[in-house]
C-alpha positions in Angstrom: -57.4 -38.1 8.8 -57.3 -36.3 5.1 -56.5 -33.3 7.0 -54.3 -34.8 9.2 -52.0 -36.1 5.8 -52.7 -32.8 4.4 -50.9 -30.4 7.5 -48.0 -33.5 7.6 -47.5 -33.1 3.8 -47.3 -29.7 4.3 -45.1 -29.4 6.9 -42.6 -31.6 5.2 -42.7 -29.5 2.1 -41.6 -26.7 4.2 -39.4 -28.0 6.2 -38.1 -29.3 2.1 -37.9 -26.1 1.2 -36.4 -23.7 4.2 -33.3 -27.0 4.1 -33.4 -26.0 0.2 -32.7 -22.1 0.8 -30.5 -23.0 4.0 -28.5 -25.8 1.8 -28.0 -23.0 -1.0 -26.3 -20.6 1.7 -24.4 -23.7 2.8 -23.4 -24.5 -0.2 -21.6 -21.2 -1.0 -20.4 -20.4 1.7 -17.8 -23.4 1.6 -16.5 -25.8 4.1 -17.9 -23.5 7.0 -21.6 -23.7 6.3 -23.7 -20.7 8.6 -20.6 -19.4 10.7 -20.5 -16.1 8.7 -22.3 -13.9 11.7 -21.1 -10.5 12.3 -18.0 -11.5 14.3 -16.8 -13.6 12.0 -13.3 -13.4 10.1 -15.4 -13.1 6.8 -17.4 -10.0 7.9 -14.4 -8.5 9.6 -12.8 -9.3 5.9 -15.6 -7.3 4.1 -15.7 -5.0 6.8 -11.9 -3.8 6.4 -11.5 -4.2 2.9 -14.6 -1.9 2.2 -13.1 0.7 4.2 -12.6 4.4 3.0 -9.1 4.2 1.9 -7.1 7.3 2.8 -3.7 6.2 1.8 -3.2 8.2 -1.3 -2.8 11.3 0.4 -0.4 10.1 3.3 2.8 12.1 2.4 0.2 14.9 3.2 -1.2 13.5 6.3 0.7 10.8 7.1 -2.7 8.8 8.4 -4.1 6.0 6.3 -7.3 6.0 8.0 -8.3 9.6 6.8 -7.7 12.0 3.8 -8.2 15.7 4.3 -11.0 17.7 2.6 -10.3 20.8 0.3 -9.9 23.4 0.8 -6.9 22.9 3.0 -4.1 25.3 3.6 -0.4 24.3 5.0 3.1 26.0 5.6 5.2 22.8 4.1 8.8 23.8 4.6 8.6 27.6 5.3 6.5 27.7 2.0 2.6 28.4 2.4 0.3 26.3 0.1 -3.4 26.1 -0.4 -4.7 23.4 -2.4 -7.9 23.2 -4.1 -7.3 19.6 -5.7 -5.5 16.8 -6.3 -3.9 18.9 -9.0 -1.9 20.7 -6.2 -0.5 17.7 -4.2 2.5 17.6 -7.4 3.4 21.1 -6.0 3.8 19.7 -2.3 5.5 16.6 -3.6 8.1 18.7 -5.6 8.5 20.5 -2.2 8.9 17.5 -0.2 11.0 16.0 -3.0 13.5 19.1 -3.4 16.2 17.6 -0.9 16.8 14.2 0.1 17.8 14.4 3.3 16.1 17.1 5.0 13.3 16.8 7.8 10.0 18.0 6.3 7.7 19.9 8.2 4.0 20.2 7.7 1.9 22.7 9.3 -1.7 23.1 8.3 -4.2 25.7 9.1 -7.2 24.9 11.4 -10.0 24.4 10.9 -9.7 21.9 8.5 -11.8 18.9 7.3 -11.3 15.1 6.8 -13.1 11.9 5.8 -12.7 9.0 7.8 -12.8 5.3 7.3 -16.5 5.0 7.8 -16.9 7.3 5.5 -18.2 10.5 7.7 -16.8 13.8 7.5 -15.8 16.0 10.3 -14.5 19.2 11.1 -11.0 18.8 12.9 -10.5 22.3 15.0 -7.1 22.5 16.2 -4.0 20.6 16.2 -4.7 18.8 19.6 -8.1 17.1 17.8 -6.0 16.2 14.7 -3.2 14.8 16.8 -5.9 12.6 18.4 -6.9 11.5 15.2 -3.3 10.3 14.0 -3.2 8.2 17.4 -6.3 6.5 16.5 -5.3 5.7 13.4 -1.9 4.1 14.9 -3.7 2.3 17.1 -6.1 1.0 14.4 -3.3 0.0 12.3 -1.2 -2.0 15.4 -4.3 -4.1 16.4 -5.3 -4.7 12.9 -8.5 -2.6 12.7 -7.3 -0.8 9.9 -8.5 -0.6 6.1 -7.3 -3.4 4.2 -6.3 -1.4 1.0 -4.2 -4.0 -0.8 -7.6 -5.8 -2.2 -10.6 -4.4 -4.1 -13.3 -5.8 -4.5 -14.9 -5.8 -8.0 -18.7 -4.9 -7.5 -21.5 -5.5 -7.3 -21.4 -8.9 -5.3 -24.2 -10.9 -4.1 -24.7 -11.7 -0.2 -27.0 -14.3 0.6 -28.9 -13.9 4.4 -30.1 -16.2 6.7 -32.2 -14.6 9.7 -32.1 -16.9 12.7 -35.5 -15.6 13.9 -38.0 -16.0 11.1 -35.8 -18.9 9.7 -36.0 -17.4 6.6 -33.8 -16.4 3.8 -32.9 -13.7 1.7 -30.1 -12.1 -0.5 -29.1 -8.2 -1.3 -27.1 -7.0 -4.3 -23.9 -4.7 -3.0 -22.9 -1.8 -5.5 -19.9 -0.3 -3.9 -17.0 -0.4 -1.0 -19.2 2.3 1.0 -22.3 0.2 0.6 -20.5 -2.8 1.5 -19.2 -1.3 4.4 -22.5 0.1 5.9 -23.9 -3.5 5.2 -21.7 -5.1 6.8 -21.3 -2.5 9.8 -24.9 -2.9 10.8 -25.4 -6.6 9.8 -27.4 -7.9 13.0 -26.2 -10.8 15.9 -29.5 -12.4 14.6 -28.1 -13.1 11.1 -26.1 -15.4 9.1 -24.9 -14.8 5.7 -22.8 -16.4 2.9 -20.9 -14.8 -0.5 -22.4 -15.8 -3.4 -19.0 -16.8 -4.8 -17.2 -16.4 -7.3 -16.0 -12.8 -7.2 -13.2 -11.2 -8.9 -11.2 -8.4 -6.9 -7.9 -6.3 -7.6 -4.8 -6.1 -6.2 -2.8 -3.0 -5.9 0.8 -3.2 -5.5 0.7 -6.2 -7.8 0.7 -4.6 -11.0 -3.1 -4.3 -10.3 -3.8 -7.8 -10.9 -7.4 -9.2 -11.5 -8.0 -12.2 -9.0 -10.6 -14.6 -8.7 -11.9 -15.4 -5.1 -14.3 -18.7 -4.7 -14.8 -19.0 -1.1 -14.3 -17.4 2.8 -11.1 -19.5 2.8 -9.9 -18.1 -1.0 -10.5 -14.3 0.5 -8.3 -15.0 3.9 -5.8 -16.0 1.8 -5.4 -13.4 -0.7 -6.0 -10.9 2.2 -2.7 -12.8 4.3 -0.6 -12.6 0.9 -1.3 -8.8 -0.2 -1.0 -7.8 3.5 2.7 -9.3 4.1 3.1 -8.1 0.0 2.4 -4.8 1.7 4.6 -5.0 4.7 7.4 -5.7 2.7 6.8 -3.1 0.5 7.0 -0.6 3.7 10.1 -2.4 4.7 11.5 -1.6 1.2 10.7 2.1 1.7 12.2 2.2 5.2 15.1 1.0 3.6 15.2 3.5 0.8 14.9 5.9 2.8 18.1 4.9 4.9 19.9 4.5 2.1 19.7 8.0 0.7 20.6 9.2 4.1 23.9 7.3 3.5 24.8 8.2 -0.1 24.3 12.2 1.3 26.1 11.6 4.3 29.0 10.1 2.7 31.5 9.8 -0.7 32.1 7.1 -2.4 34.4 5.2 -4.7 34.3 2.7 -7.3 35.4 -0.9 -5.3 33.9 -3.3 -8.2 32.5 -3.2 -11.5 32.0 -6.4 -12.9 30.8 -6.8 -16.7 30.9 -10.2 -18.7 33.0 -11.5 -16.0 35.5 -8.5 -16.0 36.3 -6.5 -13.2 37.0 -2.3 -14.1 37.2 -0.4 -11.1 40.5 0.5 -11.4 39.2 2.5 -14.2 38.2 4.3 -11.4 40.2 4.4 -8.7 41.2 8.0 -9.1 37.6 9.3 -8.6 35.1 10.0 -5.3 31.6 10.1 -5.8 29.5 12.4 -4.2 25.7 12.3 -3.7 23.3 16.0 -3.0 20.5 15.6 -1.5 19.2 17.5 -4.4 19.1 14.2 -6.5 22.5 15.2 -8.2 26.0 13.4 -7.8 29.2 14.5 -8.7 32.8 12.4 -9.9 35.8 14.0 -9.2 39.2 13.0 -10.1 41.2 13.6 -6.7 44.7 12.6 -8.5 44.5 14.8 -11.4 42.6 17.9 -10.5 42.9 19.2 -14.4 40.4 16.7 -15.3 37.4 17.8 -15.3 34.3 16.4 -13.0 31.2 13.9 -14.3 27.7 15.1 -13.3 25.3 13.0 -12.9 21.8 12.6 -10.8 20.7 9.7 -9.3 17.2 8.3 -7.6 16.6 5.6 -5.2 12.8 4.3 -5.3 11.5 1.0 -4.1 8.9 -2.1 -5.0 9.5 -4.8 -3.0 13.1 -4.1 -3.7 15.3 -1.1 -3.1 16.6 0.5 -6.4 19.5 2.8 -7.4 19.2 4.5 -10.7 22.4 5.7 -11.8 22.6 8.7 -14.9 26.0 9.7 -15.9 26.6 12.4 -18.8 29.8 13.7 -20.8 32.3 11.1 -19.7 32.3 7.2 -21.6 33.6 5.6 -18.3 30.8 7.0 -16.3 28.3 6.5 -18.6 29.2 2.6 -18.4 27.8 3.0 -14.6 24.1 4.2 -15.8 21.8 1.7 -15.1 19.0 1.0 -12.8 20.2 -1.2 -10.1 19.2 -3.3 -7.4 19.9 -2.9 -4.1 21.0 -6.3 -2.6 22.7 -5.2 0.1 24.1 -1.8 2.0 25.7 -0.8 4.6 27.1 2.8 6.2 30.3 1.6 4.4 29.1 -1.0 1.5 26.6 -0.7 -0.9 26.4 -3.5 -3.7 24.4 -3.5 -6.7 23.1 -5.6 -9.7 21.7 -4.8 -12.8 18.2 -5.1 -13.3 18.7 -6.2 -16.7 21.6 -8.6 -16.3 22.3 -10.3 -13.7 25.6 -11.2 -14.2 26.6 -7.2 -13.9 27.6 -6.0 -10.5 28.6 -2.7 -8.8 30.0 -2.0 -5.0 30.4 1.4 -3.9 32.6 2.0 -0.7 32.2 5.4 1.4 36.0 7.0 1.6 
């Protein structure tokens, strides 16, 4: 009978403590206690956000899921460039930059190397291999299997396991996105596991602000906002992009300019503007040809809004028009603007 008590006393202490370890999992994992397995949102979550982000080299590439490997040689725009470092992408930008309006064309030289989201390297051989990595990428990024590069996660983090076999638990200390991401890659169907939250992560295009995340729930949400944060910022570029095609394409003249509720534009009703796809724009008096032109340059660059900086030299009127503006609306025959420091300060330009 002694015994007896003794193996029931036991067994309940056990039984105490394995609902102990299993209530600690349950208890920071939030309202979904044990459904973290390696199909759930929160892995996938981890998973994607731990990715290899290759997005800082996409004017090079153009593929998100990859960056290229240096050495790396390419014919951009009839001029041939080898870079060695990220020192040498300001020399393809200032290429790509140089005109506006032109289609830029990127050739590389195969072989060539890349990294790709999980982190492997591989040696890419001709321009058929490469173009199948582009599609995969595309493909990746339509069914939303794609890094999540909008939040960073600030390590190390603590995940707390739960194996369904041995009933027993566990926890491992992750150092780094590539850690993270093998972890999570190769976290067995036989497992549960819970975040020991809070964690702090960062996110980019958001002036790089510090977040706090306290649960599964917390990290879906932040990962919904920065995602549609980053659509619209893609939607903003698109549309930067179409309106520098239209200021090149087109000239312009002065059809409002309102300043502390005053309207001048007739002080500029003699005058087309004209935008280069160089990043320079020129005023010119059509009515009095004696007069001599305004030169200016101008820059269109995008947030989550669409901007048109405006720089004006040697003439008082025209200087009056430099500003950074907003882009609140355009069209191939409108574009209106407000100032980014006062509101109440407007500008529409109308193509001729």
């Amino acid at each position: 009978m002694k015994n007896l008590k003794f193996l029931t006393t036991l067994l309940f202490i056990s039984i105490l403590s394995l609902t102990s370890c299993q209530d600690e999992i349950d208890n920071e994992n939030g309202q979904n206690p044990n459904t973290n397995s390696a199909q759930s949102p929160t892995a996938n979550n981890l998973e994607r956000s731990s990715m290899y982000d290759g997005s800082f080299d996409d004017f090079l590439d153009g593929a998100s899921c990859s960056s290229i490997l240096f050495p790396v040689t390419a014919t951009i725009n009839n001029t041939d460039v080898t870079l060695i470092s990220q020192a040498d992408y300001a020399l393809v930008l200032s290429i790509l930059g140089e005109f506006t309006n032109d289609d830029d064309n990127i050739q590389f030289q195969f072989p060539l190397s890349v990294k790709l989201s999980n982190y492997t390297e591989v040696e890419v051989a001709n321009q058929t291999e490469y173009d199948a990595l582009i599609n995969a990428c595309s493909q990746a990024e339509n069914t939303g299997e794609d890094a999540i590069n909008c939040l960073n996660i600030d390590f190390p983090i603590t995940i707390l396991t739960y194996s369904l076999n041995f009933e027993q638990t566990g926890s491992v200390v992750i150092e780094s996105e590539q850690q993270l991401y093998a972890y999570m890659n190769s976290f067995g169907n036989d497992e549960l596991f819970a975040v020991n939250y809070p964690i702090t992560a960062n996110l980019n295009g958001q002036s790089n602000t510090v977040i706090e995340i306290t649960s599964d729930m917390d990290l879906q949400a932040h990962i919904t906002d920065c995602l549609a944060n980053d659509d619209a910022m893609d939607e903003a570029e698109e549309n930067a992009q179409n309106l520098e095609n239209i200021l090149v394409e087109g000239a312009f003249k002065v059809e409002s300019f309102i300043n502390t509720g005053v309207n001048t534009a007739n002080d500029y009703a003699d005058y087309t503007i004209d935008f280069a796809n160089d990043l320079s724009c020129l005023a010119q008096n059509t009515v009095n040809t004696t007069i001599n032109d305004v030169e200016g340059t101008y820059e269109v660059a995008s947030e989550l809004e669409v901007y048109l900086t405006l720089t004006f030299s040697g003439n008082a009127t025209f200087e009056l028009l430099n500003n950074t503006w907003e882009v609140t609306s355009y069209s191939n025959s409108s574009i209106s603007l407000q100032s980014t420091t006062n509101a109440a300060i407007t500008l529409v330009l109308t193509q001729i």
